[in-house]
C-alpha positions as CSV (number, residue, x, y, z in Angstrom):
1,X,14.0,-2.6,8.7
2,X,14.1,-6.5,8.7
3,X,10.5,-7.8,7.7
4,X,10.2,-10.5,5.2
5,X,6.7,-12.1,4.8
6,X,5.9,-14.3,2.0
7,X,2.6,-15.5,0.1
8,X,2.0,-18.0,-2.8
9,X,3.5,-15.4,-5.3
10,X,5.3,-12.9,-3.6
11,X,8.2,-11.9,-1.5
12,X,7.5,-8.7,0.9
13,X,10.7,-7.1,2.2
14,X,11.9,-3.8,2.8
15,X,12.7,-1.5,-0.6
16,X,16.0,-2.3,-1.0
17,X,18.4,0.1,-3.8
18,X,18.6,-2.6,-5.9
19,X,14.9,-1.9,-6.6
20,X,14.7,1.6,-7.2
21,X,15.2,1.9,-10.7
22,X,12.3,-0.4,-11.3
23,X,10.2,1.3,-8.7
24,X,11.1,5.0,-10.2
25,X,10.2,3.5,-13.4
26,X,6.3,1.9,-12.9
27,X,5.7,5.1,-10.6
28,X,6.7,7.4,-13.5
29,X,4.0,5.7,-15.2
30,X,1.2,8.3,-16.3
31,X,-1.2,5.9,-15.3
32,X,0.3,5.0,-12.1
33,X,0.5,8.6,-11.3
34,X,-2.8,9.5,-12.1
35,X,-3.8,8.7,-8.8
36,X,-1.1,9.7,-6.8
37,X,0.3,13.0,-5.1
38,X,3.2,13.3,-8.1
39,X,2.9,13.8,-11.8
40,X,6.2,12.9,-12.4
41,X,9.2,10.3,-10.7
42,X,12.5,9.7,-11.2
43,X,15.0,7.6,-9.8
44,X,16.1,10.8,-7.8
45,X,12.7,10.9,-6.3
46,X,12.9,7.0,-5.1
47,X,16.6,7.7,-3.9
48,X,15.5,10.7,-1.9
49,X,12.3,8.0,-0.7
50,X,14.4,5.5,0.3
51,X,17.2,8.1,2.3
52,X,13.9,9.2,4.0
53,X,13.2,5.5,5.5
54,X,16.7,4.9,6.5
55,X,16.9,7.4,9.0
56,X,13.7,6.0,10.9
57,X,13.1,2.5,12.2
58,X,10.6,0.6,11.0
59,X,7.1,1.4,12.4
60,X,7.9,4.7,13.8
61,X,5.0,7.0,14.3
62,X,4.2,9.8,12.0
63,X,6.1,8.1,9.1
64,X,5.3,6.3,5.6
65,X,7.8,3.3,4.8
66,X,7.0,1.5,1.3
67,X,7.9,-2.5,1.3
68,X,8.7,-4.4,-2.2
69,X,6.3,-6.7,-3.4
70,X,8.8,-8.9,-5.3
71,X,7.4,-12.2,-7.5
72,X,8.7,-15.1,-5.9
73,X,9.0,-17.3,-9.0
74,X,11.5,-14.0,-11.1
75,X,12.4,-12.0,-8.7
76,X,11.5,-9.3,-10.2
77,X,10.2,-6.2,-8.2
78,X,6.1,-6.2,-9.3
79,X,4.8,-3.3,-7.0
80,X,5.1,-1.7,-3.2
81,X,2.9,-1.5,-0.1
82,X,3.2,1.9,1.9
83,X,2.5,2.0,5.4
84,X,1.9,5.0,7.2
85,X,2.0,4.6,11.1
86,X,-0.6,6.8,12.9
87,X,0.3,5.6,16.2
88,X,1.3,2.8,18.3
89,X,-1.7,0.7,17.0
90,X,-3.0,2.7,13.4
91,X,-1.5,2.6,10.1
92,X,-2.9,3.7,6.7
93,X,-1.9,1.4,3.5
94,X,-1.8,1.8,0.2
95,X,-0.4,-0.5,-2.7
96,X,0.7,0.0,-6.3
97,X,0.9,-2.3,-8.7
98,X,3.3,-2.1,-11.9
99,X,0.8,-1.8,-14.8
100,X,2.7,-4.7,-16.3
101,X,1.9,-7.0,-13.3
102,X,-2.1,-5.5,-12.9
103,X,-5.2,-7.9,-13.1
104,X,-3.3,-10.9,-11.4
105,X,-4.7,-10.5,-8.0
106,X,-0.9,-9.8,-6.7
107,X,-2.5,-7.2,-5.0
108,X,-5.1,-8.8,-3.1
109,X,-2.3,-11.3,-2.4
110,X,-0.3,-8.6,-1.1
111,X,-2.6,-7.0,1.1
112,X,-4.2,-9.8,2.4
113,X,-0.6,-11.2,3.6
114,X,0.1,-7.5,5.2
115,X,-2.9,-7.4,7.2
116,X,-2.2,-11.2,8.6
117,X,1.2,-9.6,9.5
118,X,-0.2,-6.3,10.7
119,X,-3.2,-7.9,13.2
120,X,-1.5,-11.6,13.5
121,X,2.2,-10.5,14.3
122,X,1.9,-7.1,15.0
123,X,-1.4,-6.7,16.9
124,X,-2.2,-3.6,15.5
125,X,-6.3,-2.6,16.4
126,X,-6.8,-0.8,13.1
127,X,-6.0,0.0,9.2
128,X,-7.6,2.6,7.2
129,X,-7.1,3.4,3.4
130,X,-7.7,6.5,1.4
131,X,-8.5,6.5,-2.3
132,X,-9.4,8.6,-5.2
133,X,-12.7,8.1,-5.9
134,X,-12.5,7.7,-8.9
135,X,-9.9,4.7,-8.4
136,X,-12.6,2.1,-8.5
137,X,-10.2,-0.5,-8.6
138,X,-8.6,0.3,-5.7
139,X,-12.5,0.7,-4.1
140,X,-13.6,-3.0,-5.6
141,X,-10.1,-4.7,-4.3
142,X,-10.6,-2.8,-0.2
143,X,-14.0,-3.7,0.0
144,X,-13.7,-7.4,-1.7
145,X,-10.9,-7.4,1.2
146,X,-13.8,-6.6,3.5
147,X,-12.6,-3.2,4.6
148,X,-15.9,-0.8,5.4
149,X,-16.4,2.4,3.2
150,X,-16.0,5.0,6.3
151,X,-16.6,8.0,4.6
152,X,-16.7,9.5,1.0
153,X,-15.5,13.3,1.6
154,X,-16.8,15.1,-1.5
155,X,-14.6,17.7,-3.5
156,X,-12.3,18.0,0.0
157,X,-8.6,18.2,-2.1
158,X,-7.4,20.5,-4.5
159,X,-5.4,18.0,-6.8
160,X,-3.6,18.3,-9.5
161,X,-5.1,21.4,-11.2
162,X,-8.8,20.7,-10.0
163,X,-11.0,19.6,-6.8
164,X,-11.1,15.9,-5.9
165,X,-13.5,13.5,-4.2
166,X,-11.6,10.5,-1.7
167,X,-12.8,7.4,0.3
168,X,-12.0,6.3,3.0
169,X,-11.9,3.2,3.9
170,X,-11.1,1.2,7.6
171,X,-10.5,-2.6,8.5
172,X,-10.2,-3.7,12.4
173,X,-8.4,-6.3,14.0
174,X,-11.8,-8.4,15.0
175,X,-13.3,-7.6,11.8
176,X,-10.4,-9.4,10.0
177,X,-9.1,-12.2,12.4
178,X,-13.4,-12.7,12.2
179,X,-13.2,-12.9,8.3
180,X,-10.0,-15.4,8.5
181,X,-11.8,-17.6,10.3
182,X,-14.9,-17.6,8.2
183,X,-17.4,-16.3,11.3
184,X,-18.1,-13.1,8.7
């Protein structure tokens, strides 16, 4: 996978091995867990990620691949984006954050860069997110972004022990090349 896209603050480049241990680390995190699928991850569990990714190339359908969001200034690995490719033109992102790096605005930076790349470069028509509901951080930083709230399913996954609530949320090309140029 050879993408490398840069912003004021960060680097964003494939997940390289060299970044797994710090990766394993922030997403064994309780707090950085408590909105994901796992309750636990270890550096086996980013290995077995990253063995995953190799075997596909970047932007295959019906696959997630997770980019490093590395600080420019230390080098030091601060969070990931994931995309997930739908299809030929439909992804789903996420992003995670090391709790040591939150409340910076690195991931509004990081986003914001990806979906220049995804529409811009790419050409992609459109990108969806799904959250916890109860992530309202995640919520506030997709909608500051301009993504539209598509749909709030209510109680629709059993997770983690007990029935969970999840938005989703979409963005489309126009909407954002629209909100780039300042027409929104």
């Amino acid at each position: 996978m050879d993408i490398h896209l840069t912003s004021s603050r960060l680097t964003i480049r494939a997940l390289a091995p060299c970044d797994l241990h710090a990766f394993a680390q922030y997403r064994g995190m309780a707090e950085v867990a408590l909105y994901q699928s796992w309750s636990d991850y270890s550096y086996q569990d980013a290995c077995r990620l990253y063995q995953q990714m190799s075997r596909q190339p970047f932007a295959t359908p019906g696959h997630w691949f997770q980019l490093a969001l590395v600080e420019r200034e230390t080098d030091m690995l601060v969070g990931d984006l994931a995309l997930f490719f739908i299809d030929g033109q439909q992804l789903e992102i996420g992003v995670t954050i090391s709790p040591r790096y939150q409340g910076r605005g690195l991931a509004r930076e990081a986003v914001t860069c990806l979906l220049d790349y995804l529409f811009g470069e790419l050409k992609k028509h459109r990108v969806t997110a799904v959250t916890d509901a109860e992530n309202q951080a995640c919520a506030r930083l997709l909608k500051s972004l301009g993504f539209r709230l598509e749909a709030h399913f209510v109680d629709n996954i059993f997770f983690k022990g007990a029935w969970g609530s999840e938005y989703v949320f979409a963005m489309l090309a126009a909407d954002w090349l629209r909100l780039r140029s300042g027409q929104m």
